[in-house]
C-alpha positions as CSV (number, residue, x, y, z in Angstrom):
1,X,0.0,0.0,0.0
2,X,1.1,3.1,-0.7
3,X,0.9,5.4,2.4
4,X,-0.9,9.2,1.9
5,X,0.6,11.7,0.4
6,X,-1.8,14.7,1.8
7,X,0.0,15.7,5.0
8,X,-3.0,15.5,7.6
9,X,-4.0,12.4,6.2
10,X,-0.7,11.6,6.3
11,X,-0.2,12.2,10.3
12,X,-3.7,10.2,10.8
13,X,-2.4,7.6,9.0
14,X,1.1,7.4,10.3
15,X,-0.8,7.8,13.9
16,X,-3.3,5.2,13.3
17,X,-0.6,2.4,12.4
18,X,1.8,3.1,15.3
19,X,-1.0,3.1,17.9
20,X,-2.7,-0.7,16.5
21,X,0.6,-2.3,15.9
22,X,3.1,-1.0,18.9
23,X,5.9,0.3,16.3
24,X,8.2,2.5,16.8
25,X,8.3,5.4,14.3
26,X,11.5,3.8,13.0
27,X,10.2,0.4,12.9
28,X,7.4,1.4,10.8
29,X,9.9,3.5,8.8
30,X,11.8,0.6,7.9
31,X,8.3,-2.0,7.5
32,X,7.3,0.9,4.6
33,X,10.9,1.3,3.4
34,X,10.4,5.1,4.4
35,X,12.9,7.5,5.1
36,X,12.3,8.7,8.8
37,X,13.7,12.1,8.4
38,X,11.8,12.6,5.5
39,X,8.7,11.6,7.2
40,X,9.4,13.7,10.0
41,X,10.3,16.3,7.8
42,X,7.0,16.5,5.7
43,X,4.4,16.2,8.8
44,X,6.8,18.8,10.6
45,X,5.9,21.5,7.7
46,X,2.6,20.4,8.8
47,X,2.9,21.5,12.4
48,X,3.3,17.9,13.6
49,X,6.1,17.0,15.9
50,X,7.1,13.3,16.5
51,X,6.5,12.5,20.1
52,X,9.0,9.4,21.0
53,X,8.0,8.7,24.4
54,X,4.0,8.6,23.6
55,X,5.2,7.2,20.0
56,X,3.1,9.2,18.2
57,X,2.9,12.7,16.3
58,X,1.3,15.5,17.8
């Protein structure tokens, strides 16, 4: 599947997989062969910040 390119649905989406499976944001970086910078990057011009000890983006 390829994952949303629209940066809110993006950070639902992103959000939504690391809450039902438990990943990390690099482990689901690495199951999606997706650069985690990049990632970061893109939701960050969003207004979304990666939040590693609730692993999730807020």
């Amino acid at each position: 599947m390829q994952i949303p390119n629209d940066p809110f649905i993006l950070f639902s989406y992103v959000n939504t997989q690391l809450r039902d499976s438990g990943m990390t944001l690099a482990e689901f970086c690495a199951e999606h062969e997706l650069d985690a910078d990049a990632l970061t990057e893109k939701l960050a011009a969003a207004g979304f910040r990666y939040d590693e000890a609730q692993r999730r983006f807020r």
